[in-house]
C-alpha positions in Angstrom: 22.5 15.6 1.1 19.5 15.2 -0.7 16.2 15.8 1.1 13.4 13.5 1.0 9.7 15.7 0.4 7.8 15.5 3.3 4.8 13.7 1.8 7.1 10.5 2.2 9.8 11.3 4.3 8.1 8.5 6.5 9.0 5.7 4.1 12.9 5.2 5.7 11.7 3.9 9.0 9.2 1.5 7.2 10.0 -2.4 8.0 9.9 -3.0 4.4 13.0 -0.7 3.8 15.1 -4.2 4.6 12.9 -6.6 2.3 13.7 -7.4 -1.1 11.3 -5.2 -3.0 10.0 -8.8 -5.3 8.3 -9.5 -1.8 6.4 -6.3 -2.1 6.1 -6.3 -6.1 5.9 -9.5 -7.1 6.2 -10.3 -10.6 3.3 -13.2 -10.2 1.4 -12.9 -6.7 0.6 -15.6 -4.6 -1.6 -16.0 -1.2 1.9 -17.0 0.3 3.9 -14.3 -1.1 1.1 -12.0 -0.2 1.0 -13.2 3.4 5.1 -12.5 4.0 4.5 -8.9 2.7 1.2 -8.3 5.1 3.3 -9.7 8.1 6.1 -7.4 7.6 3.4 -4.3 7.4 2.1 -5.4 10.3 4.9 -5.2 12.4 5.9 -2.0 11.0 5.8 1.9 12.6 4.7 3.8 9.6 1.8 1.5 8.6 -0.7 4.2 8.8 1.3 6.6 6.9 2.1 4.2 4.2 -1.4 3.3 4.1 -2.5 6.7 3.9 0.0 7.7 1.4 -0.9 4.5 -1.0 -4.7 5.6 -0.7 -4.2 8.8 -1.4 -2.3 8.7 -4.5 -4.1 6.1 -5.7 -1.0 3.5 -6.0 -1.2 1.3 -8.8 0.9 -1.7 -8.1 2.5 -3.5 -5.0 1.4 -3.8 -1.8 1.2 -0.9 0.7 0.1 -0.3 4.0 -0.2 -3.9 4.4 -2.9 -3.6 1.7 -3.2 -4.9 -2.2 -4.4 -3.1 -5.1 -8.0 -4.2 -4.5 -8.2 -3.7 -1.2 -6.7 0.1 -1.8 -9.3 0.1 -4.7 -12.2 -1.0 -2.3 -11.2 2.0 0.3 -11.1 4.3 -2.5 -14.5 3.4 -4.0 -16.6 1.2 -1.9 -19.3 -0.9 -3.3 -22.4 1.6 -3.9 -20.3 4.6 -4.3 -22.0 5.9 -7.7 -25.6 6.7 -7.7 -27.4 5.6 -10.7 -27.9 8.3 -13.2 -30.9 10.3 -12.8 -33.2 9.5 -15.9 
Protein backbone atom coordinates (compact mmCIF):
# COMPACT_ATOMS: atom_id res chain seq x y z
CA UNK A 1 0.00 0.00 0.00
CA UNK A 2 1.42 3.11 -0.95
CA UNK A 3 1.48 5.88 1.70
CA UNK A 4 0.41 9.28 1.15
CA UNK A 5 3.27 12.09 2.77
CA UNK A 6 1.86 13.67 5.49
CA UNK A 7 1.93 17.23 4.07
CA UNK A 8 -1.33 16.11 2.14
CA UNK A 9 -2.51 13.06 3.57
CA UNK A 10 -5.56 15.38 4.38
CA UNK A 11 -6.64 15.61 0.76
CA UNK A 12 -8.72 12.01 0.77
CA UNK A 13 -11.43 13.25 3.13
CA UNK A 14 -11.80 16.51 1.01
CA UNK A 15 -15.44 16.91 -0.58
CA UNK A 16 -13.88 17.54 -3.73
CA UNK A 17 -12.35 13.99 -3.82
CA UNK A 18 -16.02 13.02 -5.58
CA UNK A 19 -16.14 16.10 -8.10
CA UNK A 20 -15.01 15.91 -11.53
CA UNK A 21 -11.67 17.63 -11.30
CA UNK A 22 -12.93 20.26 -14.75
CA UNK A 23 -15.11 21.76 -11.82
CA UNK A 24 -11.99 22.50 -9.87
CA UNK A 25 -9.61 23.19 -13.08
CA UNK A 26 -11.60 24.49 -15.50
CA UNK A 27 -10.23 24.74 -18.86
CA UNK A 28 -12.16 28.45 -19.22
CA UNK A 29 -13.53 29.82 -15.83
CA UNK A 30 -16.70 31.23 -15.26
CA UNK A 31 -18.49 33.12 -12.17
CA UNK A 32 -20.83 30.01 -12.34
CA UNK A 33 -18.32 27.40 -12.56
CA UNK A 34 -16.47 29.18 -9.91
CA UNK A 35 -19.45 29.37 -7.54
CA UNK A 36 -20.09 25.19 -7.80
CA UNK A 37 -16.39 24.67 -6.79
CA UNK A 38 -16.63 27.36 -3.69
CA UNK A 39 -19.85 25.61 -2.58
CA UNK A 40 -18.41 22.31 -2.47
CA UNK A 41 -15.22 23.80 -0.34
CA UNK A 42 -17.44 25.15 1.85
CA UNK A 43 -19.08 22.25 2.89
CA UNK A 44 -15.99 20.39 3.10
CA UNK A 45 -13.86 19.07 6.49
CA UNK A 46 -10.39 19.76 5.34
CA UNK A 47 -10.93 23.33 4.08
CA UNK A 48 -8.43 24.85 6.32
CA UNK A 49 -5.88 22.37 5.50
CA UNK A 50 -6.35 22.56 1.80
CA UNK A 51 -6.30 26.20 2.10
CA UNK A 52 -3.25 26.21 4.06
CA UNK A 53 -1.51 23.72 1.88
CA UNK A 54 -2.50 25.78 -1.54
CA UNK A 55 -1.04 29.01 0.26
CA UNK A 56 1.81 27.60 1.26
CA UNK A 57 3.11 26.08 -1.79
CA UNK A 58 2.17 28.77 -3.69
CA UNK A 59 -0.42 26.67 -6.02
CA UNK A 60 -0.56 27.82 -9.42
CA UNK A 61 -3.72 26.79 -10.93
CA UNK A 62 -7.27 25.59 -9.75
CA UNK A 63 -9.13 26.42 -7.06
CA UNK A 64 -8.22 25.47 -3.43
CA UNK A 65 -9.44 25.93 -0.15
CA UNK A 66 -12.43 27.35 -1.60
CA UNK A 67 -10.05 30.07 -3.01
CA UNK A 68 -8.81 31.14 -6.77
CA UNK A 69 -5.44 31.90 -7.90
CA UNK A 70 -5.86 35.58 -7.03
CA UNK A 71 -7.33 35.32 -4.02
CA UNK A 72 -4.36 32.76 -2.95
CA UNK A 73 -2.08 35.50 -4.60
CA UNK A 74 -3.70 38.38 -2.54
CA UNK A 75 -3.05 36.24 0.95
CA UNK A 76 0.37 35.66 -0.25
CA UNK A 77 1.25 39.29 -1.05
CA UNK A 78 -1.21 41.78 0.14
CA UNK A 79 -1.51 45.08 -1.45
CA UNK A 80 1.48 47.26 0.16
CA UNK A 81 3.61 44.33 0.85
CA UNK A 82 6.97 45.85 -0.82
CA UNK A 83 8.41 48.95 0.50
CA UNK A 84 9.60 51.28 -1.98
CA UNK A 85 13.30 51.14 -2.52
CA UNK A 86 15.26 53.32 -0.42
CA UNK A 87 16.88 56.03 -2.71
Amino acid sequence: MRRMTPEIGWAVRGACRASDPELFFPLTQSAEQEARAKAVCARCPVLADCRAYAVRSGEPEGIWGGLTVRERRDLRFPTGWRRPAAG
